[in-house]
mmCIF file as Biopython writes it, N, C-alpha, C and O atoms, coordinates in Angstrom:
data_model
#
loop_
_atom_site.group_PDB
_atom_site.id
_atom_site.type_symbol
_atom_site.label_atom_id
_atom_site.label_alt_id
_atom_site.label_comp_id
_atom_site.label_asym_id
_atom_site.label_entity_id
_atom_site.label_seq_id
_atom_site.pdbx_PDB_ins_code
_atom_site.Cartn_x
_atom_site.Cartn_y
_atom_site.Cartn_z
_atom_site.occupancy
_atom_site.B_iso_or_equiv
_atom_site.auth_seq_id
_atom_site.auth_asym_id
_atom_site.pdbx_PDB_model_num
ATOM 1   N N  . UNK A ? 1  ? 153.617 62.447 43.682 1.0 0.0 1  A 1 
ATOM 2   C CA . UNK A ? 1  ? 154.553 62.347 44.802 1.0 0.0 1  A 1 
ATOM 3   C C  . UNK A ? 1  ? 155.898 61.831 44.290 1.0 0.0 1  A 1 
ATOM 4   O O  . UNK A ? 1  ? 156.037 61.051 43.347 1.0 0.0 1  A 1 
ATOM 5   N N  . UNK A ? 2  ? 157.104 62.497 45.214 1.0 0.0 2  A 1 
ATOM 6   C CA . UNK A ? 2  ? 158.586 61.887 44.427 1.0 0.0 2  A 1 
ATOM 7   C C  . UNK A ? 2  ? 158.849 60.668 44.795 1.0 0.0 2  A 1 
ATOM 8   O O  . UNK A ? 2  ? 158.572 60.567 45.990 1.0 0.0 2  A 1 
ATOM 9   N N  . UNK A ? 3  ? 159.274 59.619 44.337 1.0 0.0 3  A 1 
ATOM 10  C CA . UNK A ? 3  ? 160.057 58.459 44.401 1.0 0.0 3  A 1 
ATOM 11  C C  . UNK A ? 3  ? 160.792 58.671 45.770 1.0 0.0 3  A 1 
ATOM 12  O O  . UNK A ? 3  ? 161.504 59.580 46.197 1.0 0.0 3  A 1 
ATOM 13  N N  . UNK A ? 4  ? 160.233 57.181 46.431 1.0 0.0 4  A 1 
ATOM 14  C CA . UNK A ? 4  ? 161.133 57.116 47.480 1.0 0.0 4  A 1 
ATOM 15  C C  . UNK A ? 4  ? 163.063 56.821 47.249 1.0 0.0 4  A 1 
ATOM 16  O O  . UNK A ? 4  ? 163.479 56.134 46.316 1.0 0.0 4  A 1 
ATOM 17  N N  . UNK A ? 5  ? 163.759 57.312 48.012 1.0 0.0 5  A 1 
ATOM 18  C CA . UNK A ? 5  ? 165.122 57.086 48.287 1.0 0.0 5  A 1 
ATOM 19  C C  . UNK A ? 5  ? 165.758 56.598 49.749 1.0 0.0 5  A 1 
ATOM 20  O O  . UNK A ? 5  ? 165.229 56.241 50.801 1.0 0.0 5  A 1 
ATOM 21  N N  . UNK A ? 6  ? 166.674 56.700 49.466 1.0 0.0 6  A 1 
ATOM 22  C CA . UNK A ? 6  ? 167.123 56.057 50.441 1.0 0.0 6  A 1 
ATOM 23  C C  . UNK A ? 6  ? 168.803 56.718 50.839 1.0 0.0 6  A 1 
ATOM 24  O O  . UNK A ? 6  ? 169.758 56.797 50.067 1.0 0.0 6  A 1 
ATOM 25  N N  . UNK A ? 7  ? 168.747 57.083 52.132 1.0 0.0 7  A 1 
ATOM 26  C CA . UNK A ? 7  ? 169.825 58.475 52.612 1.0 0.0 7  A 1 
ATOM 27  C C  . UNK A ? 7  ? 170.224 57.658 53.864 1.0 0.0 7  A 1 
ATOM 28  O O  . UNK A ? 7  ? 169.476 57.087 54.657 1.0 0.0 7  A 1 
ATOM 29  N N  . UNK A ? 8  ? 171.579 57.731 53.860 1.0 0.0 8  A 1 
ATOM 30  C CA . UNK A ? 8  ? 172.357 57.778 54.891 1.0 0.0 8  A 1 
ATOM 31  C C  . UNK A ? 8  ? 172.611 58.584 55.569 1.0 0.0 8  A 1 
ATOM 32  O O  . UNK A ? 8  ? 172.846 59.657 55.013 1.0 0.0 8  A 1 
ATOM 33  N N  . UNK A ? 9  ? 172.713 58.548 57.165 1.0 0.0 9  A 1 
ATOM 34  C CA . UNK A ? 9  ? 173.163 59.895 57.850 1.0 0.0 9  A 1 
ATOM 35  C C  . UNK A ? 9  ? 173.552 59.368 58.827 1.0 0.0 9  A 1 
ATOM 36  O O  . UNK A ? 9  ? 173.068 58.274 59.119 1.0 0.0 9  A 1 
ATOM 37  N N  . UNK A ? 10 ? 174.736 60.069 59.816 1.0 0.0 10 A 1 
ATOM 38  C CA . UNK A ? 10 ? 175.216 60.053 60.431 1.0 0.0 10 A 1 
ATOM 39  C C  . UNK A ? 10 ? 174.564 60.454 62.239 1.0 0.0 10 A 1 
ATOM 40  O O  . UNK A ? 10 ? 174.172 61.618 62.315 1.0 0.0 10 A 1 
ATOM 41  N N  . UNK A ? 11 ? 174.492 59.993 62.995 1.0 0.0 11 A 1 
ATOM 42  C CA . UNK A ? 11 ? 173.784 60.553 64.135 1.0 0.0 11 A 1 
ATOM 43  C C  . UNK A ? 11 ? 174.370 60.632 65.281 1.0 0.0 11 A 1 
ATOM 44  O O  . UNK A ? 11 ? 175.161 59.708 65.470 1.0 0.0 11 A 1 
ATOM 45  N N  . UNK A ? 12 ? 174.255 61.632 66.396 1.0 0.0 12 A 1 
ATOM 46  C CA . UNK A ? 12 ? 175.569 61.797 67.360 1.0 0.0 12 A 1 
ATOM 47  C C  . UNK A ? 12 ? 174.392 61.908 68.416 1.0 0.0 12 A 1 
ATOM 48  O O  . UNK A ? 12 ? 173.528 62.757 68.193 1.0 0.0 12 A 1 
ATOM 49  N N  . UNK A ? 13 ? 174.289 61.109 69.559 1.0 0.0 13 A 1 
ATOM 50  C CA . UNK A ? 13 ? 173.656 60.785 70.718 1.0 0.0 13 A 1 
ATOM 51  C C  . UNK A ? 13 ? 172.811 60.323 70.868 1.0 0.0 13 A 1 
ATOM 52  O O  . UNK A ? 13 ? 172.018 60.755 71.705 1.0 0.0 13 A 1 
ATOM 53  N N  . UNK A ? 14 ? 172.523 59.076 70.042 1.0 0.0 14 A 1 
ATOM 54  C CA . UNK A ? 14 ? 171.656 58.008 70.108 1.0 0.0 14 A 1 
ATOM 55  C C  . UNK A ? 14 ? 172.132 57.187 71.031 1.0 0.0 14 A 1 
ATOM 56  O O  . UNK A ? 14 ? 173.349 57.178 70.846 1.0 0.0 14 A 1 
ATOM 57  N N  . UNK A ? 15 ? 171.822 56.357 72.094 1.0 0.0 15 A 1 
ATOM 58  C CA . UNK A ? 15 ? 172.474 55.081 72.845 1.0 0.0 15 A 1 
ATOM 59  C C  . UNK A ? 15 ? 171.950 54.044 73.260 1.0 0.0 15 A 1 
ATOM 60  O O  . UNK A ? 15 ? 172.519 53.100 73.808 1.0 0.0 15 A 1 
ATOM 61  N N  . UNK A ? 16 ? 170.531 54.199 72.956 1.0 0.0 16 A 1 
ATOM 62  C CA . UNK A ? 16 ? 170.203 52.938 74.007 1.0 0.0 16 A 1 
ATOM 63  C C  . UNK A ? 16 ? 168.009 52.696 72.531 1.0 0.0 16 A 1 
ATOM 64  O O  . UNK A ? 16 ? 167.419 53.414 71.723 1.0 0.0 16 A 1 
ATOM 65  N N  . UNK A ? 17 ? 167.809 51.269 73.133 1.0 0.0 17 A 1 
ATOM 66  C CA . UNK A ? 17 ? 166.622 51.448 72.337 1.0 0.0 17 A 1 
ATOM 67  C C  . UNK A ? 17 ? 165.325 52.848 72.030 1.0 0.0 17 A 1 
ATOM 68  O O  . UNK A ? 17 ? 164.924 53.355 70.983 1.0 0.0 17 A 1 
ATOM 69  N N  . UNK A ? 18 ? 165.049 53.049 73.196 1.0 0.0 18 A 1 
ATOM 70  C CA . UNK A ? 18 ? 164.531 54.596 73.127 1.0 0.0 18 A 1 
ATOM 71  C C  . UNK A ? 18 ? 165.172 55.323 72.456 1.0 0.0 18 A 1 
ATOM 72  O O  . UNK A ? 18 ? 164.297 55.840 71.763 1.0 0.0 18 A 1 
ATOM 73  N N  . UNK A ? 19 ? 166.080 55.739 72.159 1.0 0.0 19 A 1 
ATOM 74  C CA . UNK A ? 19 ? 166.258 56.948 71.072 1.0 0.0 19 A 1 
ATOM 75  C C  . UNK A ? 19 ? 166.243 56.311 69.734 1.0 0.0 19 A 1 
ATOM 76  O O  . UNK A ? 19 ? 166.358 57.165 68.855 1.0 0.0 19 A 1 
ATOM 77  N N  . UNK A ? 20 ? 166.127 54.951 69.221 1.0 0.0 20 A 1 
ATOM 78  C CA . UNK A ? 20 ? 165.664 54.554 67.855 1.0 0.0 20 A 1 
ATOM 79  C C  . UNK A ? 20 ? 164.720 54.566 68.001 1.0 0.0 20 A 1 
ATOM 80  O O  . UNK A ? 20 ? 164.333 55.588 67.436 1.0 0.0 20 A 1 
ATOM 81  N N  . UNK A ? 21 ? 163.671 53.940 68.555 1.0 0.0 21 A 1 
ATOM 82  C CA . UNK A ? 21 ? 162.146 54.562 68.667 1.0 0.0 21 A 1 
ATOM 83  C C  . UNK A ? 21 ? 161.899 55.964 68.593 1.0 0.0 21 A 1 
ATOM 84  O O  . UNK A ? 21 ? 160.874 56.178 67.946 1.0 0.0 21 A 1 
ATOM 85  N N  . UNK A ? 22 ? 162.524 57.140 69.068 1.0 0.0 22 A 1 
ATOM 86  C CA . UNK A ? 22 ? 161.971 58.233 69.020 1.0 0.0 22 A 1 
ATOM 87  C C  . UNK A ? 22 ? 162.709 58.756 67.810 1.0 0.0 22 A 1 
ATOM 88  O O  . UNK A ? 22 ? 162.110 59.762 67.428 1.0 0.0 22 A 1 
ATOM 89  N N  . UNK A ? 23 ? 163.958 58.452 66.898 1.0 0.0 23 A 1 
ATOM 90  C CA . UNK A ? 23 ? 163.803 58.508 65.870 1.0 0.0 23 A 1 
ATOM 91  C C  . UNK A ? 23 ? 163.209 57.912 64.810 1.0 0.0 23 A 1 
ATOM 92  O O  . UNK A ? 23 ? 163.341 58.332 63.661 1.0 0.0 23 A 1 
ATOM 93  N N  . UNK A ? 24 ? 162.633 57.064 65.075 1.0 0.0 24 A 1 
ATOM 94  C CA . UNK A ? 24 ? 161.865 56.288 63.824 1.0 0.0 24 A 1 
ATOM 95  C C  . UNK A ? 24 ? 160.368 56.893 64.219 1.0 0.0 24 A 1 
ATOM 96  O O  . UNK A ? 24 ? 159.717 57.095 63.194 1.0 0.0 24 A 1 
ATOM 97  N N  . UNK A ? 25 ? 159.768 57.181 65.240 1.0 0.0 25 A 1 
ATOM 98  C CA . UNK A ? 25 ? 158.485 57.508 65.148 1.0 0.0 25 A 1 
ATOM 99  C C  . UNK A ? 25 ? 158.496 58.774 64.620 1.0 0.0 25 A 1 
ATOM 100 O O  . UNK A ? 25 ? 157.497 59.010 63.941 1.0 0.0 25 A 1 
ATOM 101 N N  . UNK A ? 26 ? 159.227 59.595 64.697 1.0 0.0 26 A 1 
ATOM 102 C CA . UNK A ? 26 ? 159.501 61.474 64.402 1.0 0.0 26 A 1 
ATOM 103 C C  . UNK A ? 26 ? 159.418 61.294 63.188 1.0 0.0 26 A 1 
ATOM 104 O O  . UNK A ? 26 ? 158.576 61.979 62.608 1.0 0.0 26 A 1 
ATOM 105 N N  . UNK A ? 27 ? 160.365 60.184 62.246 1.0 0.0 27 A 1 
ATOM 106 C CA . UNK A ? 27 ? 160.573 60.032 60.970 1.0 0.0 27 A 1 
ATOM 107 C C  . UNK A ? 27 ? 159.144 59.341 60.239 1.0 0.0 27 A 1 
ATOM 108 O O  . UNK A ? 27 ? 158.914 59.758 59.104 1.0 0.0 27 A 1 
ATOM 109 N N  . UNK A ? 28 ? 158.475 58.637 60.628 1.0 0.0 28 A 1 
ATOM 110 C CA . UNK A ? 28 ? 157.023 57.530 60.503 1.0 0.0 28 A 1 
ATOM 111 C C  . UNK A ? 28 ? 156.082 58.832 60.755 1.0 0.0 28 A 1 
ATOM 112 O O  . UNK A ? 28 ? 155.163 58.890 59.938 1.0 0.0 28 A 1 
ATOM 113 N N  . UNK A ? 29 ? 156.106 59.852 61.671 1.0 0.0 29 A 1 
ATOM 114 C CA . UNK A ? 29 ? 155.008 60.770 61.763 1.0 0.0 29 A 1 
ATOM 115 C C  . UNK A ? 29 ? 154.861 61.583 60.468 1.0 0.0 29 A 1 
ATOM 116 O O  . UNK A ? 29 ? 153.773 61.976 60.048 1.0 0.0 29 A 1 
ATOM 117 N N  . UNK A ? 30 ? 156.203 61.835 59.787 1.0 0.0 30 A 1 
ATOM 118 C CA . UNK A ? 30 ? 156.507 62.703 58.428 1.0 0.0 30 A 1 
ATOM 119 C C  . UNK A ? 30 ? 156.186 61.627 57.424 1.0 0.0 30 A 1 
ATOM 120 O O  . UNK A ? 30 ? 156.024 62.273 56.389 1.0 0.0 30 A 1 
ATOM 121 N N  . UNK A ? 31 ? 156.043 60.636 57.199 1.0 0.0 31 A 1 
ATOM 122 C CA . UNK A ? 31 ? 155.862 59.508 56.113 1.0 0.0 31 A 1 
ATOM 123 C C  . UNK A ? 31 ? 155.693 58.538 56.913 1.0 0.0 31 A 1 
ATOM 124 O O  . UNK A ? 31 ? 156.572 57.930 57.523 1.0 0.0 31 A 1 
ATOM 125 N N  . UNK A ? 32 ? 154.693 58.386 56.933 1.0 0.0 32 A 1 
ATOM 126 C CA . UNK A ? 32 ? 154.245 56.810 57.277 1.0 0.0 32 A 1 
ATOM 127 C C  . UNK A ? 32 ? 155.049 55.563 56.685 1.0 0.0 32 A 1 
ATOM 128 O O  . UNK A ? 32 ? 155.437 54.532 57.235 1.0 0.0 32 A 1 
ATOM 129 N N  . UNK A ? 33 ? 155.162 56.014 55.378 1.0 0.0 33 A 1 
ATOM 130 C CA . UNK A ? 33 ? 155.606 54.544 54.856 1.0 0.0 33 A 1 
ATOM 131 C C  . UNK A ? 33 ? 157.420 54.154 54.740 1.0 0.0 33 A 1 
ATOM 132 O O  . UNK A ? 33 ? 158.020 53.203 54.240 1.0 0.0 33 A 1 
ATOM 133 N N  . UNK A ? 34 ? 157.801 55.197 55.346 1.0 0.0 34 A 1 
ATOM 134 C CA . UNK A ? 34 ? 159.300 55.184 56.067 1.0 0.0 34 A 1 
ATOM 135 C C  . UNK A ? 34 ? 159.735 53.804 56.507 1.0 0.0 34 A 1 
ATOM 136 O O  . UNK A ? 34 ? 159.125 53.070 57.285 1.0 0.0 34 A 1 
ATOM 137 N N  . UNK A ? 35 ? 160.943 53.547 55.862 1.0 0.0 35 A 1 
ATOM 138 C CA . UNK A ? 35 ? 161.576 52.594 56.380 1.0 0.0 35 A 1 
ATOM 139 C C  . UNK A ? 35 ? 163.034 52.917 57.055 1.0 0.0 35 A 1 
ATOM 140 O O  . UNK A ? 35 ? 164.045 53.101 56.378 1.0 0.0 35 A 1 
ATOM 141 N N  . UNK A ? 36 ? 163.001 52.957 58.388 1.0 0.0 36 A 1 
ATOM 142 C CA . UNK A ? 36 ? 164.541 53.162 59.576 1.0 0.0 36 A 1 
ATOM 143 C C  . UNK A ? 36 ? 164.949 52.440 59.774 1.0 0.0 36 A 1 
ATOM 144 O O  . UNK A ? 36 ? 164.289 51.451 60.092 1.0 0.0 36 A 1 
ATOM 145 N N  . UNK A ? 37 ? 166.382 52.402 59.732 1.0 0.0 37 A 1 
ATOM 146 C CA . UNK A ? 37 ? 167.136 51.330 60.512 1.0 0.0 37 A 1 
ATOM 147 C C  . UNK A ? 37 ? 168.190 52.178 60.801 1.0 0.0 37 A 1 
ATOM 148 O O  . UNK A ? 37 ? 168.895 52.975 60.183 1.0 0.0 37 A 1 
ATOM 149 N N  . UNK A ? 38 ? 168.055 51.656 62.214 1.0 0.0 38 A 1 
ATOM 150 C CA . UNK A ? 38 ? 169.536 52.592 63.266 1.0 0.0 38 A 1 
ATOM 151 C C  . UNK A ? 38 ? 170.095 51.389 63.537 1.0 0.0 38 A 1 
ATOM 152 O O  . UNK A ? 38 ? 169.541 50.329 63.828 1.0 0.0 38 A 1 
ATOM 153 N N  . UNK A ? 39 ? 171.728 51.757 63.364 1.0 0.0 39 A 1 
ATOM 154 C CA . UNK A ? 39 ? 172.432 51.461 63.543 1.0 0.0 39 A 1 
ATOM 155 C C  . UNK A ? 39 ? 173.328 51.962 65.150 1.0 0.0 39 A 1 
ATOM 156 O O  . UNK A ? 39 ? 174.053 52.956 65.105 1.0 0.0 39 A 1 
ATOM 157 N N  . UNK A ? 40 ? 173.198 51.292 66.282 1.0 0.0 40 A 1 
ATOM 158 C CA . UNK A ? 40 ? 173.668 52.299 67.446 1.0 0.0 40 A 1 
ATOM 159 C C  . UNK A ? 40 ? 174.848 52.660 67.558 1.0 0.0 40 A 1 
ATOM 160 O O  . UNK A ? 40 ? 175.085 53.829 67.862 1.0 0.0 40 A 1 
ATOM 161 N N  . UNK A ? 41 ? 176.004 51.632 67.311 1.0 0.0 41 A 1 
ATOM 162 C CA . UNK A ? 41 ? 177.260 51.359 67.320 1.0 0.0 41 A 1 
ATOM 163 C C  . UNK A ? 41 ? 177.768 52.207 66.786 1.0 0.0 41 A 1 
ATOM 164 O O  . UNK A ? 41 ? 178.609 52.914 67.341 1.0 0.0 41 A 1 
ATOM 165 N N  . UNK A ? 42 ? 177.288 52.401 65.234 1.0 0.0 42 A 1 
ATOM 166 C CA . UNK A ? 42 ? 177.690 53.877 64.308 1.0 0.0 42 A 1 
ATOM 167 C C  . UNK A ? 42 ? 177.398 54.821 64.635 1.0 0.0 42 A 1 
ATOM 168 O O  . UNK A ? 42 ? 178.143 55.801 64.640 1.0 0.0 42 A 1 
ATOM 169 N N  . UNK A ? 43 ? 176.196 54.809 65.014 1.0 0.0 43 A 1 
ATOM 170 C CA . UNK A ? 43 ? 175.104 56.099 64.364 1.0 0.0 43 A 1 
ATOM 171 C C  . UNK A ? 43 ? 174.484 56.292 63.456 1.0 0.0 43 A 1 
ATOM 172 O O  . UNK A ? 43 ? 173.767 57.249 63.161 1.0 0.0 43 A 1 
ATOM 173 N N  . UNK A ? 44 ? 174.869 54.819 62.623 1.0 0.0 44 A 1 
ATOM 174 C CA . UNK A ? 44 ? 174.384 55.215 60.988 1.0 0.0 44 A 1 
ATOM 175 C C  . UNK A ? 44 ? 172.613 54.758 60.941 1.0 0.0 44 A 1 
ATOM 176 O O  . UNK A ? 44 ? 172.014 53.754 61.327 1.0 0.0 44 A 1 
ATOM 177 N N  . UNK A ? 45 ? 172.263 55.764 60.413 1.0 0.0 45 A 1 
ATOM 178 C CA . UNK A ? 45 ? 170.760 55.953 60.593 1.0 0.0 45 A 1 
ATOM 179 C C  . UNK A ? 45 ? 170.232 55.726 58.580 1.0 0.0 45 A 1 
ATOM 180 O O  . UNK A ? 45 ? 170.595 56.510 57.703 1.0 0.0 45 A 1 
ATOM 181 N N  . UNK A ? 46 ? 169.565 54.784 58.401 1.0 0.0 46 A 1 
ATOM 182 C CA . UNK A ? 46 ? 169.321 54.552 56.882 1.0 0.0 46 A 1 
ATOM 183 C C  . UNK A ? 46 ? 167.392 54.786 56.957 1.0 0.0 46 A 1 
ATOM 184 O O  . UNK A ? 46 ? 166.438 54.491 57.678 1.0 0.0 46 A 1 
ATOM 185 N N  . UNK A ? 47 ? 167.706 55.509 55.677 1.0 0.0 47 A 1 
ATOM 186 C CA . UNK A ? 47 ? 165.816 55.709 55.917 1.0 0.0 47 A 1 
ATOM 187 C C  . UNK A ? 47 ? 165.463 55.716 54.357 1.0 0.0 47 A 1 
ATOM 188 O O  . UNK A ? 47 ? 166.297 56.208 53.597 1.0 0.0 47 A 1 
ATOM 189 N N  . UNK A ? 48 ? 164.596 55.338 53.980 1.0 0.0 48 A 1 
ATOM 190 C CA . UNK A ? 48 ? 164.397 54.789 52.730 1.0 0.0 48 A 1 
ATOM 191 C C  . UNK A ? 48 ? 162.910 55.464 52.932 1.0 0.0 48 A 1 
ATOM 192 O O  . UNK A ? 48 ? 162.107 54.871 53.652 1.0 0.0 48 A 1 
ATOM 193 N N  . UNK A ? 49 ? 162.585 56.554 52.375 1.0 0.0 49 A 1 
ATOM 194 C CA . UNK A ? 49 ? 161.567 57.391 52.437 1.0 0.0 49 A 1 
ATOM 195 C C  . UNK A ? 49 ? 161.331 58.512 51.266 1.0 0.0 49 A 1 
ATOM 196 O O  . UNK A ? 49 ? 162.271 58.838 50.542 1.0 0.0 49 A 1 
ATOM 197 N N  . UNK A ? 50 ? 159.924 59.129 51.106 1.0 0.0 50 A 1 
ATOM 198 C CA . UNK A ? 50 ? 159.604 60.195 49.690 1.0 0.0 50 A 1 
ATOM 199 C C  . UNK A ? 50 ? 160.274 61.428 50.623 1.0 0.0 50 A 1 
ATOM 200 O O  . UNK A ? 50 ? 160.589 62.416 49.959 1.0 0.0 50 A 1 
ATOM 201 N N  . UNK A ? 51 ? 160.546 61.512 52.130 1.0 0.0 51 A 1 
ATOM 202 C CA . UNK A ? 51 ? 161.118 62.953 52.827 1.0 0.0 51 A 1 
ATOM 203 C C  . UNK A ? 51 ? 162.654 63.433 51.530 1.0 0.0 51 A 1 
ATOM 204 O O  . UNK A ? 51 ? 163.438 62.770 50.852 1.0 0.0 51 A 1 
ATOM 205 N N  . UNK A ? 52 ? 162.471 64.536 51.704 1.0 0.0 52 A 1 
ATOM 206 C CA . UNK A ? 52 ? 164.014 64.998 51.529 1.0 0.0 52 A 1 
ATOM 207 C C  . UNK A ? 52 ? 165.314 64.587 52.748 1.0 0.0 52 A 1 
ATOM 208 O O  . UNK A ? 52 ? 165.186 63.784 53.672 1.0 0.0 52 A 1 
ATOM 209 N N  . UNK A ? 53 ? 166.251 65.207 52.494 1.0 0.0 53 A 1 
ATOM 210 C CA . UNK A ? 53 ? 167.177 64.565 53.466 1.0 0.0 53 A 1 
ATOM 211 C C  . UNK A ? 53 ? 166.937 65.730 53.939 1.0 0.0 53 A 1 
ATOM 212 O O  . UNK A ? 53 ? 166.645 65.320 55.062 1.0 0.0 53 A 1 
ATOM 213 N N  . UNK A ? 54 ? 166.785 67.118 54.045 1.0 0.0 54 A 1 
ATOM 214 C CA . UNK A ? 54 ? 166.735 68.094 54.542 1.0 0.0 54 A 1 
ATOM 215 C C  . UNK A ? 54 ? 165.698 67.933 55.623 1.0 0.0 54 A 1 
ATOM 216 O O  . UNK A ? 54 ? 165.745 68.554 56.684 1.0 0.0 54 A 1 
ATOM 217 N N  . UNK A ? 55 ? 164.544 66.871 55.226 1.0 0.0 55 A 1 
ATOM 218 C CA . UNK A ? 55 ? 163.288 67.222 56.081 1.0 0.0 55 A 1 
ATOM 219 C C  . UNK A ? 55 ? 163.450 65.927 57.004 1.0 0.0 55 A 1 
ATOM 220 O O  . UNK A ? 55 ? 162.559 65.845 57.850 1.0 0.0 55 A 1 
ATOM 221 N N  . UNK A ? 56 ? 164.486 64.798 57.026 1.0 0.0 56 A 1 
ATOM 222 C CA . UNK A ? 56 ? 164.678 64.021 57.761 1.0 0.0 56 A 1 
ATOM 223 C C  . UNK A ? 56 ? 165.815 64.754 58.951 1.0 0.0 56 A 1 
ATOM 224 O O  . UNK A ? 56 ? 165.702 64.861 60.172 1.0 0.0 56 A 1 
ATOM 225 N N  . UNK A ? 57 ? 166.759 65.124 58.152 1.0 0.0 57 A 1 
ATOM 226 C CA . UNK A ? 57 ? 167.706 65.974 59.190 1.0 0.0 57 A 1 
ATOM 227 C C  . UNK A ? 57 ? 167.308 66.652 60.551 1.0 0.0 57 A 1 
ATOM 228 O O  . UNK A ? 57 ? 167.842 66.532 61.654 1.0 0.0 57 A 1 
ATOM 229 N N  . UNK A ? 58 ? 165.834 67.663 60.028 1.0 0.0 58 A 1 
ATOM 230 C CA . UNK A ? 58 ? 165.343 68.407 60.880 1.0 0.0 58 A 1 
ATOM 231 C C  . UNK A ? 58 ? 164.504 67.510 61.829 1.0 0.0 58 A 1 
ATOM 232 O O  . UNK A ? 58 ? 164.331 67.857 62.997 1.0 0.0 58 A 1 
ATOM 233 N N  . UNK A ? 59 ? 163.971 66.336 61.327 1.0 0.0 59 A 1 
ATOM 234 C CA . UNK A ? 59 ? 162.862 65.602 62.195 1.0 0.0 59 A 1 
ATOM 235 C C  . UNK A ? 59 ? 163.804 65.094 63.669 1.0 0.0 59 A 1 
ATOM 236 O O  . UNK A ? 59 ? 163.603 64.927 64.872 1.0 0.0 59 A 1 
ATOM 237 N N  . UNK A ? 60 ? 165.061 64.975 62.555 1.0 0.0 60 A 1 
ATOM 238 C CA . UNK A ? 60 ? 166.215 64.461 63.771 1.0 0.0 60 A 1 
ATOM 239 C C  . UNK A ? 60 ? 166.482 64.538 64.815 1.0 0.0 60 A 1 
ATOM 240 O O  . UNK A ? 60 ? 166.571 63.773 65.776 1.0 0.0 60 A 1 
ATOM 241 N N  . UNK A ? 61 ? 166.693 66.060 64.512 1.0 0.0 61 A 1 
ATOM 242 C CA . UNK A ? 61 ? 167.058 67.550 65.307 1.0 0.0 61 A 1 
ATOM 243 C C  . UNK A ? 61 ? 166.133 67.390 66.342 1.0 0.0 61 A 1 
ATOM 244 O O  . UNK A ? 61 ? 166.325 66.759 67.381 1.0 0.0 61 A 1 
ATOM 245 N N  . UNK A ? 62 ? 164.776 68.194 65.903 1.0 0.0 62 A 1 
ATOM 246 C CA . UNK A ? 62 ? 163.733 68.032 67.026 1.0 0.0 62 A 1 
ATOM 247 C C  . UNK A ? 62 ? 164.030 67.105 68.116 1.0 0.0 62 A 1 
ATOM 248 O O  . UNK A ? 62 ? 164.255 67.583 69.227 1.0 0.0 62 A 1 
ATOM 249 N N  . UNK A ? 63 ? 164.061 65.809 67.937 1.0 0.0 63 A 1 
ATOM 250 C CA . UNK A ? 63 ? 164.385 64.876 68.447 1.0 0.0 63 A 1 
ATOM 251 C C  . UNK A ? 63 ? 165.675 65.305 69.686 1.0 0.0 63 A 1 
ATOM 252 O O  . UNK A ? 63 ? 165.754 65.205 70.910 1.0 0.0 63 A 1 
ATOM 253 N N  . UNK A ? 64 ? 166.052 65.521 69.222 1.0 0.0 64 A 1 
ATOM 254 C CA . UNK A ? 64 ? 167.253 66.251 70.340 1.0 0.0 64 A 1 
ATOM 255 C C  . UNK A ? 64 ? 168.471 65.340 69.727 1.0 0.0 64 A 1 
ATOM 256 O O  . UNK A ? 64 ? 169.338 65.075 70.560 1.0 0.0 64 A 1 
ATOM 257 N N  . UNK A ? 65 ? 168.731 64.685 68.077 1.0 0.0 65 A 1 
ATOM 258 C CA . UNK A ? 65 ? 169.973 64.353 68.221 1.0 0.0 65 A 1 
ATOM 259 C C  . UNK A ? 65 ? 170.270 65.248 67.178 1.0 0.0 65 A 1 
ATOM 260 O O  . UNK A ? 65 ? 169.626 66.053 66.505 1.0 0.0 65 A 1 
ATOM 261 N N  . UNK A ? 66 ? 171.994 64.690 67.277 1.0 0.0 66 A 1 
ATOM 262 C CA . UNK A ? 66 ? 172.698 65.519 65.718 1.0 0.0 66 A 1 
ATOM 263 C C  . UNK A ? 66 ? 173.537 64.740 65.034 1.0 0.0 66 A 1 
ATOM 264 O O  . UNK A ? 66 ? 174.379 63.853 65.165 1.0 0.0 66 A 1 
ATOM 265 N N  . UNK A ? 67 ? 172.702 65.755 63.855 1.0 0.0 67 A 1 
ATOM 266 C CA . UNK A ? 67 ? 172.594 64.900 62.804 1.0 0.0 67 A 1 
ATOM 267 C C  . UNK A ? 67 ? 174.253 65.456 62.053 1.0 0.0 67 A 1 
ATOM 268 O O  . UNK A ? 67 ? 174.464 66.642 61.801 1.0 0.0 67 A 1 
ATOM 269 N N  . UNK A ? 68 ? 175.152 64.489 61.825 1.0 0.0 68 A 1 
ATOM 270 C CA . UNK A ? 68 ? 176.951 64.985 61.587 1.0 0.0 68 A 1 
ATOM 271 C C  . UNK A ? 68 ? 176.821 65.520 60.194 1.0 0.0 68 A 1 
ATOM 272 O O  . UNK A ? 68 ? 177.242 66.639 59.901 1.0 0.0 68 A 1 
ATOM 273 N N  . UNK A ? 69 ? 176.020 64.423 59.015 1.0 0.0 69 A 1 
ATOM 274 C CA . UNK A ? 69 ? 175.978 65.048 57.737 1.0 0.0 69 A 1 
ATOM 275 C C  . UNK A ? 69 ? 174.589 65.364 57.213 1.0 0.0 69 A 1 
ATOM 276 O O  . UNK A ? 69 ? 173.851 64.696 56.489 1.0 0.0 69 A 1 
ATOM 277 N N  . UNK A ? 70 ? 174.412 66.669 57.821 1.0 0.0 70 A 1 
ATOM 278 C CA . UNK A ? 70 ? 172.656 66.586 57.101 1.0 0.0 70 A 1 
ATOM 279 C C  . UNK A ? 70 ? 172.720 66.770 55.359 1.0 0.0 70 A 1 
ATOM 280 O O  . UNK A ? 70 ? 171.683 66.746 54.697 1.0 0.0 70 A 1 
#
């Protein structure tokens, strides 16, 4: 398995506690051993995970937000 990293991204319609929960569980369902931290104020979403950024982007998505720099 690859080495975890750790990716910054940008997120556009997050606002309130529920949508960090439903991004961190979307992201925790793809890797359990995921570490999130949302930032609301920004958007800045940090995830320290073995996902690609490609496969966090999309978990995003689903989610119904958007993602500014996938």
């Amino acid at each position: 398995m690859n080495t975890p990293l750790t990716h910054e991204l940008i997120v556009k319609g997050m606002s309130c506690q529920h949508c960090v929960k439903a991004v961190t569980q979307a992201l925790q369902a793809q890797d359990a051993q995921a570490q999130v931290q949302v930032e609301l104020s920004s958007g800045q979403v940090t995830v320290h995970t073995r996902l690609s950024r490609e496969a966090i982007s999309a978990a995003i998505a689903d989610e119904g937000y958007e993602v500014q720099n996938p």
